[in-house]
TIKOL-273228 format. One record per residue (C-alpha): residue number from 1; chain; x, y, z. Coordinates in pm, whole numbers, plus 50000, padded with zeros to 5 digits. Example, Ala and Ser with C-alpha at 12.3 -4.5 7.8 and 13.67 -1.06 7.14 Angstrom:
<pt num="1" cadena="A" px="51230" py="49550" pz="50780"/>
<pt num="2" cadena="A" px="51367" py="49894" pz="50714"/>
***
This chain:
<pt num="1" cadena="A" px="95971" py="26110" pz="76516"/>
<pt num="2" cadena="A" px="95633" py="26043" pz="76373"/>
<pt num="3" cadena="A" px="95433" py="26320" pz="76572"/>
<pt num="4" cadena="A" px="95128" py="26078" pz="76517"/>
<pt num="5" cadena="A" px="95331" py="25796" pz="76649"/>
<pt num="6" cadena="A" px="95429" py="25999" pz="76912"/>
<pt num="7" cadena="A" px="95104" py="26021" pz="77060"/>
<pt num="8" cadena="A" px="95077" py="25624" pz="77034"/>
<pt num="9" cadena="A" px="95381" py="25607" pz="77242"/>
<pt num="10" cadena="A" px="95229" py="25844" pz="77492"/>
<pt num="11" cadena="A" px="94950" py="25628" pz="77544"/>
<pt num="12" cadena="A" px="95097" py="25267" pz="77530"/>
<pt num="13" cadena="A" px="95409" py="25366" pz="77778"/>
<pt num="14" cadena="A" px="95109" py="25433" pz="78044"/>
<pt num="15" cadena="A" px="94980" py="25073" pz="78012"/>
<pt num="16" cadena="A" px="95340" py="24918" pz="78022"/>
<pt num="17" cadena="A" px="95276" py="24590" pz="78222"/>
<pt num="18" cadena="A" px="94940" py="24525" pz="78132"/>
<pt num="19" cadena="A" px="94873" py="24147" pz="78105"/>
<pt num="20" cadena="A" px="94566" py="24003" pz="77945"/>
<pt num="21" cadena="A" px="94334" py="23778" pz="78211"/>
<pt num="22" cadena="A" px="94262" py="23392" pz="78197"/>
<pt num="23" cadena="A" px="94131" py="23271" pz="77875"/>
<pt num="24" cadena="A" px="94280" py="23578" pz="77665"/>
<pt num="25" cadena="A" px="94062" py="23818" pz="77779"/>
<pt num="26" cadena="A" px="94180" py="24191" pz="77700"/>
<pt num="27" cadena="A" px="94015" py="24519" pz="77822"/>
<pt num="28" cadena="A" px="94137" py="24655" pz="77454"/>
<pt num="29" cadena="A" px="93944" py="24336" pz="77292"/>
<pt num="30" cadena="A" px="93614" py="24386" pz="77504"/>
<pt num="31" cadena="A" px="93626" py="24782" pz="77374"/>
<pt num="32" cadena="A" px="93729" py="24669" pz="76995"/>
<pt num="33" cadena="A" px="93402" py="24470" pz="77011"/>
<pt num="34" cadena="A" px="93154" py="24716" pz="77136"/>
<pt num="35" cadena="A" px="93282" py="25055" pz="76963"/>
<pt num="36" cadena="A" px="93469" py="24952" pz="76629"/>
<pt num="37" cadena="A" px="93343" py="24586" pz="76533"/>
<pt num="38" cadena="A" px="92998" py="24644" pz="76725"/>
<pt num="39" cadena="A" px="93022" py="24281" pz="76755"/>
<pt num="40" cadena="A" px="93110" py="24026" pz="77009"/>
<pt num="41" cadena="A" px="93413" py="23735" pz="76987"/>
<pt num="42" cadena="A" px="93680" py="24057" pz="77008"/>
<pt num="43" cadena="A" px="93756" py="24038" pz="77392"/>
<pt num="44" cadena="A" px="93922" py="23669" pz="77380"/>
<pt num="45" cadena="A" px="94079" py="23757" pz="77052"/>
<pt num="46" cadena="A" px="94478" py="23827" pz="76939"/>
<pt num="47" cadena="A" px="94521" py="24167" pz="77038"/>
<pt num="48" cadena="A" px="94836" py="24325" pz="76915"/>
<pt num="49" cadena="A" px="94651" py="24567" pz="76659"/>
<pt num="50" cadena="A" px="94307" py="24606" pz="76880"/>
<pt num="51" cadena="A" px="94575" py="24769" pz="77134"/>
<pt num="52" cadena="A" px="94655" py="25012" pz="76866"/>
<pt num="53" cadena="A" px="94303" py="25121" pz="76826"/>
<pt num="54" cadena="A" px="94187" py="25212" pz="77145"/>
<pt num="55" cadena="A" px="94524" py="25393" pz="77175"/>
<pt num="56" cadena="A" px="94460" py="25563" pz="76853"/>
<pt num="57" cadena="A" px="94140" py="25636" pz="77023"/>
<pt num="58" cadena="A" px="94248" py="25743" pz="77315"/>
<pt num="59" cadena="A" px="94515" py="26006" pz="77162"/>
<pt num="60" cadena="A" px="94278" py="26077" pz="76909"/>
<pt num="61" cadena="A" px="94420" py="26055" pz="76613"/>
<pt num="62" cadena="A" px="94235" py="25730" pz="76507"/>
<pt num="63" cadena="A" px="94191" py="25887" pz="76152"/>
<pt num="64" cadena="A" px="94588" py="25871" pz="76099"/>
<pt num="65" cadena="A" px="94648" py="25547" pz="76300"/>
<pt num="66" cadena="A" px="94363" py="25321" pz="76178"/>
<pt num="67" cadena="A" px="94167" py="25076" pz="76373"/>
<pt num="68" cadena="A" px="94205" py="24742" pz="76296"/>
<pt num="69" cadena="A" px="94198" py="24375" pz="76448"/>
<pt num="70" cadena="A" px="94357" py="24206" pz="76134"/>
<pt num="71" cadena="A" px="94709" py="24332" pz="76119"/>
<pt num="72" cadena="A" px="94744" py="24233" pz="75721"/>
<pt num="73" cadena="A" px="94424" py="24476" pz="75655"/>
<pt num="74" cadena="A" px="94573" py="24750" pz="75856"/>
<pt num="75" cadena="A" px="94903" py="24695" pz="75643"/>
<pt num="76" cadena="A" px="94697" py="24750" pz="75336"/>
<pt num="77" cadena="A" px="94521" py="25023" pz="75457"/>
<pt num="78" cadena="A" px="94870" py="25186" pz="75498"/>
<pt num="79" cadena="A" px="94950" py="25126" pz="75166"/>
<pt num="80" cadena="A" px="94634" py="25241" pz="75016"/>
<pt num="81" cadena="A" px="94651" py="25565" pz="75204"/>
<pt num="82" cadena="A" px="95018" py="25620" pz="75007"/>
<pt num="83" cadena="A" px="95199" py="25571" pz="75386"/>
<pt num="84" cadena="A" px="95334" py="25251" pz="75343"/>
<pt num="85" cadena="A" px="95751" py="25230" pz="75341"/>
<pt num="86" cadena="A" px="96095" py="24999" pz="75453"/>
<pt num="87" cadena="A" px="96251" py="25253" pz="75660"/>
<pt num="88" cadena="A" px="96255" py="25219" pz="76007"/>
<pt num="89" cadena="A" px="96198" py="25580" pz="76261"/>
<pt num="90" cadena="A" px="96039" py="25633" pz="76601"/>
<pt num="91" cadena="A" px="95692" py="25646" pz="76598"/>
<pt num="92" cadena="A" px="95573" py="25415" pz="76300"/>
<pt num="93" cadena="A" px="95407" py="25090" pz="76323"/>
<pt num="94" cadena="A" px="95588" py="24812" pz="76248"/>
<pt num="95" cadena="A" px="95463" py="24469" pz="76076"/>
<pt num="96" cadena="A" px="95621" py="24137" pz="76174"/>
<pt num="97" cadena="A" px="95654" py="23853" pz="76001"/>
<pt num="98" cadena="A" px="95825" py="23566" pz="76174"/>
<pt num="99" cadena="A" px="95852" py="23316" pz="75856"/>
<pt num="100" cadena="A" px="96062" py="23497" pz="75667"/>
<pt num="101" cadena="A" px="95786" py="23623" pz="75413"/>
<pt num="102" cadena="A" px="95770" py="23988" pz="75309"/>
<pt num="103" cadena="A" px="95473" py="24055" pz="75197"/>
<pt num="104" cadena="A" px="95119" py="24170" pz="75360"/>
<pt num="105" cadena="A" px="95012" py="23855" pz="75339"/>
<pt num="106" cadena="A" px="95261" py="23714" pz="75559"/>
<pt num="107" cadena="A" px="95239" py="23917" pz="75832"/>
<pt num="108" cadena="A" px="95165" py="23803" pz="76182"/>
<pt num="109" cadena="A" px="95235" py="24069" pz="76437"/>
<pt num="110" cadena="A" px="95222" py="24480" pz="76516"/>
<pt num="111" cadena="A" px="95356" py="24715" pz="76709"/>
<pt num="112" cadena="A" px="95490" py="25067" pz="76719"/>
<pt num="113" cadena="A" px="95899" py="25180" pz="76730"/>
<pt num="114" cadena="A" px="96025" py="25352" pz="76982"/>
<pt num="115" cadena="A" px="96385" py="25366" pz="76920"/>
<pt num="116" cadena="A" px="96613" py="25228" pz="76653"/>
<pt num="117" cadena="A" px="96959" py="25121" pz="76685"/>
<pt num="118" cadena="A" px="97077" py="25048" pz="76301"/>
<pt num="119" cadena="A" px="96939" py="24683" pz="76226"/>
<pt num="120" cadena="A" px="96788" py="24691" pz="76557"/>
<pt num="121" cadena="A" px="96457" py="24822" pz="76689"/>
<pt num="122" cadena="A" px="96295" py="24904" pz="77031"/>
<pt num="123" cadena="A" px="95962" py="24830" pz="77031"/>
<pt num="124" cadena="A" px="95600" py="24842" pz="77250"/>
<pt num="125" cadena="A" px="95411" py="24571" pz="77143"/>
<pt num="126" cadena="A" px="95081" py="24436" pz="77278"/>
<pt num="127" cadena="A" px="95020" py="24043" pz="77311"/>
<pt num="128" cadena="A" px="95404" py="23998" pz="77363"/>
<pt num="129" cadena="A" px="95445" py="23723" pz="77609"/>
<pt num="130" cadena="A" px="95049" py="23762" pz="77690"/>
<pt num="131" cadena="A" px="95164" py="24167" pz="77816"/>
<pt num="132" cadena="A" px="95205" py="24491" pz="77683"/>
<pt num="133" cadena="A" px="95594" py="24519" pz="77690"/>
<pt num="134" cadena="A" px="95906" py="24630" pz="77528"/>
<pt num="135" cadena="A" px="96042" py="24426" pz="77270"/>
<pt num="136" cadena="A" px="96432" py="24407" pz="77081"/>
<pt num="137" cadena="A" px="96352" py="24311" pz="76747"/>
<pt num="138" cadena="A" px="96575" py="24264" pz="76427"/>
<pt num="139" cadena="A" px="96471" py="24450" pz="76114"/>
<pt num="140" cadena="A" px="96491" py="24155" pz="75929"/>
<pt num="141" cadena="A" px="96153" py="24048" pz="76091"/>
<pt num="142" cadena="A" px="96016" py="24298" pz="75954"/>
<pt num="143" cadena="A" px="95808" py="24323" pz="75636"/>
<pt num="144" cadena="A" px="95737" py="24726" pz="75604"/>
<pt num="145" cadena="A" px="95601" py="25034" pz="75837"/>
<pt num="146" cadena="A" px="95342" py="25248" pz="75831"/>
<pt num="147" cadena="A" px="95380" py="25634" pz="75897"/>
<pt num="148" cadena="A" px="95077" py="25780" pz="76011"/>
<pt num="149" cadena="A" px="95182" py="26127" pz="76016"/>
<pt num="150" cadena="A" px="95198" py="26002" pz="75615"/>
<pt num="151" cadena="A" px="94789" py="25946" pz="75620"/>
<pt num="152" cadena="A" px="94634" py="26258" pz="75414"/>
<pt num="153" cadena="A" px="94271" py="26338" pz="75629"/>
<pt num="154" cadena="A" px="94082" py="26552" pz="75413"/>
<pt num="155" cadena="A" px="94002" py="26925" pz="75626"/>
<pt num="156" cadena="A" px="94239" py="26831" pz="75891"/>
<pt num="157" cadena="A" px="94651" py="26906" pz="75964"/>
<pt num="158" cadena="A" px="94782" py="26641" pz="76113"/>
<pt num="159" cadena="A" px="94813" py="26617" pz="76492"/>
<pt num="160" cadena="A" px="95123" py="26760" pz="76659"/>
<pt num="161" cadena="A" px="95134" py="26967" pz="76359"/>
<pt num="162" cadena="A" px="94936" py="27259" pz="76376"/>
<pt num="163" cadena="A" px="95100" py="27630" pz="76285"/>
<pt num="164" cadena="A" px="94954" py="27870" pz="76564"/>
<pt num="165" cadena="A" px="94904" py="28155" pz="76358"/>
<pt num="166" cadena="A" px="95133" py="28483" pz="76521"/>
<pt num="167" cadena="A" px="95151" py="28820" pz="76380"/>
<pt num="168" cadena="A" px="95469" py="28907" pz="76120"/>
<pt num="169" cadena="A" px="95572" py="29229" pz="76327"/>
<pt num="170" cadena="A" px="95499" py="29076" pz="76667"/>
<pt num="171" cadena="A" px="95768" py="28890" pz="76914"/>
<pt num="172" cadena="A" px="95757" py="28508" pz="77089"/>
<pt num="173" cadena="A" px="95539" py="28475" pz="77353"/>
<pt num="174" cadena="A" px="95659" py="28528" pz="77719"/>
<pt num="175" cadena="A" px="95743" py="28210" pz="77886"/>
<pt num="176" cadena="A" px="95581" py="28242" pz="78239"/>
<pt num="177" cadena="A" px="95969" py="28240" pz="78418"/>
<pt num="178" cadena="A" px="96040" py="28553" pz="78147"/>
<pt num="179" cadena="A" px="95684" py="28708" pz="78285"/>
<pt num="180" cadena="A" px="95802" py="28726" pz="78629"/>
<pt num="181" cadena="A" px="96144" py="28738" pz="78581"/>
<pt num="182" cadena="A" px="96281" py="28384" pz="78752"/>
<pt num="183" cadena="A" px="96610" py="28280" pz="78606"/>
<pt num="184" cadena="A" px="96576" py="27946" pz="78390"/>
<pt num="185" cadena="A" px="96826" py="27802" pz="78648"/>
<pt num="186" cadena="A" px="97133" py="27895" pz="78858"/>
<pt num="187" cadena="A" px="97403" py="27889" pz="78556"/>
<pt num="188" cadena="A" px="97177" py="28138" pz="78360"/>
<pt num="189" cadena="A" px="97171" py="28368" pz="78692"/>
<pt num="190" cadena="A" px="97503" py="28379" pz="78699"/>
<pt num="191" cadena="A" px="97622" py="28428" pz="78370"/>
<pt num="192" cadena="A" px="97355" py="28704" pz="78380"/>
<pt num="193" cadena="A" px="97476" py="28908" pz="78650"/>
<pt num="194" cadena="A" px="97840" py="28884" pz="78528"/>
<pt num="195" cadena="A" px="97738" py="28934" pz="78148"/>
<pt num="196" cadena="A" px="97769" py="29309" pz="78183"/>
<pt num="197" cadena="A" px="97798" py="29591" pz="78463"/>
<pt num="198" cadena="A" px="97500" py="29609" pz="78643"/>
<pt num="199" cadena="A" px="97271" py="29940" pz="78540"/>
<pt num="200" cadena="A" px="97044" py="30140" pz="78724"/>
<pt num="201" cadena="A" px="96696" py="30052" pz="78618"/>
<pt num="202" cadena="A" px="96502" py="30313" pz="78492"/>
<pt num="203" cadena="A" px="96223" py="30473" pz="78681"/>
<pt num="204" cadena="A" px="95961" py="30410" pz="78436"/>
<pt num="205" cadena="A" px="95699" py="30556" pz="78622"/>
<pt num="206" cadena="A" px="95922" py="30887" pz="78689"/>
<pt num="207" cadena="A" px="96011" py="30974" pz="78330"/>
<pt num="208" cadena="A" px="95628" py="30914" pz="78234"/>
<pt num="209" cadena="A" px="95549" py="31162" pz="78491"/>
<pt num="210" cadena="A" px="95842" py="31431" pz="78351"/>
<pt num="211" cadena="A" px="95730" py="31387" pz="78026"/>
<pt num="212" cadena="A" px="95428" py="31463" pz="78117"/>
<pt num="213" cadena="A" px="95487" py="31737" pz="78320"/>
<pt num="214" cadena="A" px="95698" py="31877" pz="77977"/>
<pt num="215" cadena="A" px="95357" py="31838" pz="77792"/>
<pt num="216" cadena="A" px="95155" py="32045" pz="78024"/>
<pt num="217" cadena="A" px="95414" py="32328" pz="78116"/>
<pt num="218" cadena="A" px="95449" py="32367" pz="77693"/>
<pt num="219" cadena="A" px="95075" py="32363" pz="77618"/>
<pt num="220" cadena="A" px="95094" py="32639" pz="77915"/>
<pt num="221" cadena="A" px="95406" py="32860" pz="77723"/>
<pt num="222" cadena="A" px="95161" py="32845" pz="77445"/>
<pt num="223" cadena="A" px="94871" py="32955" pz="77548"/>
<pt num="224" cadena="A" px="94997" py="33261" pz="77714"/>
<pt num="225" cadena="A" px="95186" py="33337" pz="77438"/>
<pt num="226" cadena="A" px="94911" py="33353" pz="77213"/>
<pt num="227" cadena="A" px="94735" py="33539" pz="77470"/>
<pt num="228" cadena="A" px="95006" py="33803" pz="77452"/>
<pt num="229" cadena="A" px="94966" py="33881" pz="77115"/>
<pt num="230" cadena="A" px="94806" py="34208" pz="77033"/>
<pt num="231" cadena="A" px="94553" py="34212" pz="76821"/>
<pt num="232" cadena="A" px="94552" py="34558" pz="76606"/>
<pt num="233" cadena="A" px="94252" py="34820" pz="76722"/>
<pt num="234" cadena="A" px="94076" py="34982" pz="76487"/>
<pt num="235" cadena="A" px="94134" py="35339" pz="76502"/>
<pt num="236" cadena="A" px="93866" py="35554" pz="76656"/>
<pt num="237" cadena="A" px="93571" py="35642" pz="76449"/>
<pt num="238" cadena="A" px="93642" py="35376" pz="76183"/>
<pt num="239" cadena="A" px="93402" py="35059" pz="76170"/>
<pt num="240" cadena="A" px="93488" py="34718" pz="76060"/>
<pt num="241" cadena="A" px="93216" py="34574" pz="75804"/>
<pt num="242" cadena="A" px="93234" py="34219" pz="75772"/>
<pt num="243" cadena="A" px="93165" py="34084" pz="75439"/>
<pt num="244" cadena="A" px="92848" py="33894" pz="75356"/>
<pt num="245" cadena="A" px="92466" py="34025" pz="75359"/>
<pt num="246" cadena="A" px="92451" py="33808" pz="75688"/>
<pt num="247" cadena="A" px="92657" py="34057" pz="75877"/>
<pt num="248" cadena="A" px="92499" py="34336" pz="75789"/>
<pt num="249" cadena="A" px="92356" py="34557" pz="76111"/>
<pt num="250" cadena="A" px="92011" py="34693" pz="75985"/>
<pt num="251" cadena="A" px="91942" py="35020" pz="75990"/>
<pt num="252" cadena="A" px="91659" py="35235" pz="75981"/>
<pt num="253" cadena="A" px="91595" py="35459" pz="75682"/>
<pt num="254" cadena="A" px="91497" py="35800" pz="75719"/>
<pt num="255" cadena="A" px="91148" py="35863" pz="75625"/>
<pt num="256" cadena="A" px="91158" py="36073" pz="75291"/>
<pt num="257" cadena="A" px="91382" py="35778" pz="75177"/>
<pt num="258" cadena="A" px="91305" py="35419" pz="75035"/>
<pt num="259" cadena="A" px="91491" py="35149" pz="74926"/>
<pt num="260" cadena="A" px="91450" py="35125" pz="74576"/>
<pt num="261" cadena="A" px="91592" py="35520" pz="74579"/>
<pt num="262" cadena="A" px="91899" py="35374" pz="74796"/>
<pt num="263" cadena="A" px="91959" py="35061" pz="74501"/>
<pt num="264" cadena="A" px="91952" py="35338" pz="74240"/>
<pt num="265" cadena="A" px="92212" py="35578" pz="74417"/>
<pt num="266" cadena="A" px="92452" py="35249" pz="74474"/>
<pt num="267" cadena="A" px="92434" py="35144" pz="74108"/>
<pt num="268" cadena="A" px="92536" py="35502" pz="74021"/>
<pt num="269" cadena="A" px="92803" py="35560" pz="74225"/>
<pt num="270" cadena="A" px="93134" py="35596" pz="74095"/>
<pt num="271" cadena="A" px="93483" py="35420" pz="74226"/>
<pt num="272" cadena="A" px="93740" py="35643" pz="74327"/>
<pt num="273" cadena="A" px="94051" py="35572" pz="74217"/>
<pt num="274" cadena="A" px="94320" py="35459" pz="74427"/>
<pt num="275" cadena="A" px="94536" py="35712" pz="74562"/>
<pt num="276" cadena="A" px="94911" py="35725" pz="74390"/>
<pt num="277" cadena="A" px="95215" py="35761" pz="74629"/>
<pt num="278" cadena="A" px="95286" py="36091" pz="74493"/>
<pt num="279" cadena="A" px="94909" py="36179" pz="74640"/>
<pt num="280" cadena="A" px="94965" py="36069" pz="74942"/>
<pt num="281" cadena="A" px="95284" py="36209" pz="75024"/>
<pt num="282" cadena="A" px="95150" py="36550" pz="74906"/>
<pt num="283" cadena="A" px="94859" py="36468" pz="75108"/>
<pt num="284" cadena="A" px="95089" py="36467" pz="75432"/>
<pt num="285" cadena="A" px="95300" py="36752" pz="75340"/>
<pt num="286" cadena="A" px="95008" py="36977" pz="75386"/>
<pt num="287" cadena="A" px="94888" py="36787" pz="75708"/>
<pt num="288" cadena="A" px="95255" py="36860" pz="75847"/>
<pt num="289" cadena="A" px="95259" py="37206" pz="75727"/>
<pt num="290" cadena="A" px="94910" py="37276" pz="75831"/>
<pt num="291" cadena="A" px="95032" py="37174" pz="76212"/>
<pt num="292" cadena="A" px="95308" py="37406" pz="76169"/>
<pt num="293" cadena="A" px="95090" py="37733" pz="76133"/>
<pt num="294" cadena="A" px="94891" py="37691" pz="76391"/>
<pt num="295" cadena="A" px="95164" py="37684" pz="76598"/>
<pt num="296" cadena="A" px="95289" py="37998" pz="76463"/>
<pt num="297" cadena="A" px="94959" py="38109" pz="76481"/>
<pt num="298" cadena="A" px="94978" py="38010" pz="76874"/>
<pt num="299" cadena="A" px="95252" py="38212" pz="76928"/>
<pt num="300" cadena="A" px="95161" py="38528" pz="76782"/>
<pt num="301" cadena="A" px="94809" py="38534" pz="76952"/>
<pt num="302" cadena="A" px="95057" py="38489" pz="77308"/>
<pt num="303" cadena="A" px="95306" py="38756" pz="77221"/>
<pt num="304" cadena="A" px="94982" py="38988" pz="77139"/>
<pt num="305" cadena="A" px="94830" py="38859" pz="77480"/>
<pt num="306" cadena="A" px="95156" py="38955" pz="77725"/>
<pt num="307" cadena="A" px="95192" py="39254" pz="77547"/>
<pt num="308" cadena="A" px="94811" py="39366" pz="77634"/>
<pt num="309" cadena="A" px="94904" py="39227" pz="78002"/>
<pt num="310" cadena="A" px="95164" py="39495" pz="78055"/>
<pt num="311" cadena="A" px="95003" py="39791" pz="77882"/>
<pt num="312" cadena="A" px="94684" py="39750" pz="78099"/>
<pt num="313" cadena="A" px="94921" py="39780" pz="78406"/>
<pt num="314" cadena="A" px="95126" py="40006" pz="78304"/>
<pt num="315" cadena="A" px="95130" py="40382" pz="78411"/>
<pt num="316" cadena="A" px="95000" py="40652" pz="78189"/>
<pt num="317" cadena="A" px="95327" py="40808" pz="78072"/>
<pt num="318" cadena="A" px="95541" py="40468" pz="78049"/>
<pt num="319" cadena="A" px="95219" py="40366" pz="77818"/>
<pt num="320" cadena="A" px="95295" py="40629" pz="77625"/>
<pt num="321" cadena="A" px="95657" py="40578" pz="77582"/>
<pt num="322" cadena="A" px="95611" py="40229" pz="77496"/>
<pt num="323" cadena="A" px="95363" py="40363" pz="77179"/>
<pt num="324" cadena="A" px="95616" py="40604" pz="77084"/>
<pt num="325" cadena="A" px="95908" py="40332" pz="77070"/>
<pt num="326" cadena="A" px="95659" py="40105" pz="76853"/>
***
């Protein structure tokens, strides 16, 4: 189907029946006259092809169709556009000639397919029998078609056409029965509801909530964890210095003492090494040790205590016993 033509047929099946009025007078000839010819001598005129122009019009897609009153001219014009063939589809205009000639000069009549039956074609044809009506014609009537979907407009797809642009990654759009979830019909229904056990839906609106219930209770976990976490105390009488002249805590200097005197001692003071294992363990040997004798120490200064306790109470002659036996 010629989508172009398709729109003709759109148009010319809702004036099926129209008949022209005494004299010849057309509606279609009477608009030919005042918006295409801009002329008068139209509206009493032969008006198989002016019928096709205010159709064309009225679908518009008058750039594709043509608009014509001479059907040989519109043949041409066919032709010229490189739209011109011999093979009969729905939707092209067809050109009659009822003499038996086959060229554009011979032709006589217009109108557009609608079906086609092999050698036979349905047609709508205006100023048939003095009416727009159907027609049975024999394809050897006719001398050639023109496809207006064929008809190149410069800047413009043809009508019927058009690609509505959709993104790569996305899916079709909803149909509005898919939207709120009507069946397409009663079949469809059914074979849906015995395509497959029925499911429980899921509770969309309850797993967002437990997920986001998960979120909150773990952000929780984590902040008390980090909470827990000790950080390590200095030990007392030790000061951390933080690096950097900007964290520096000023102090004041005493008053026999200046600053350039302080910049000379630091640029003359020497490193000390770093301490070697073997250092430090010695260094805690003697701490231990050190610990150890004044406990001994401790011990004999208690013994010497008791022992003045008991001679102070003591009687005179058990005193002197006591001296003896030492």
């Amino acid at each position: 189907m010629d989508p172009v033509g398709q729109k003709l047929l759109h148009i010319a099946k809702t004036e099926l029946g129209y008949r022209e009025k005494g004299s010849g007078y057309t509606k279609f000839g009477d608009w030919y006259g005042k918006h295409v010819a801009h002329g008068g001598g139209y509206d009493y005129a032969p008006w198989c092809d002016m019928f096709l122009a205010w159709a064309a019009d009225k679908a518009g897609v008058e750039d594709w169709a043509g608009q014509f009153a001479s059907t040989p001219a519109h043949a041409s014009w066919f032709q010229k556009h490189h739209a011109w063939g011999h093979k009969p589809e729905p939707g092209a205009i067809v050109f009659f000639s009822f003499s038996g000639g086959k060229s554009i000069g011979d032709i006589e009549h217009v109108g557009i397919v609608e079906k086609v039956h092999g050698d036979k074609l349905t047609t709508i044809e205006a100023n048939h029998n003095d009416q727009l009506g159907r027609a049975d014609r024999d394809v050897s009537q006719v001398v050639g078609f023109g496809y207006p979907a064929k008809v190149k407009v410069k800047g413009k797809p043809v009508p019927g056409t058009e690609v509505k642009y959709q993104p790569k990654h996305s899916a079709p759009a909803l149909s509005p029965r898919e939207i709120v979830g009507i069946p397409g019909s009663e079949q469809q229904a059914a074979q849906t509801s015995h395509s497959a056990p029925e499911q429980p839906l899921v509770d969309q609106s309850g797993m967002l909530t437990g997920l986001l219930a998960v979120v909150v209770f773990g952000t929780a976990t984590l902040a008390i964890a980090r909470a827990r976490v000790k950080v390590p105390v200095p030990a007392s009488g030790v000061q951390l210095r933080k690096h950097g002249k900007h964290h520096r805590k000023p102090v004041e200097l005493p008053v026999d003492v200046t600053p350039a005197q302080l910049d000379e001692a630091d640029t003359g003071t020497a490193v000390m090494p770093a301490l070697t294992a073997e250092a430090a363990v010695q260094a805690e040997d003697r701490e231990f040790w050190g610990k150890i004798s004044v406990l001994e120490e401790d011990e004999e200064l208690a013994f010497w205590d008791s022992m003045h306790s008991v001679m102070a109470n003591a009687h005179p002659s058990e005193r002197a016993s006591t001296m003896a036996g030492m």
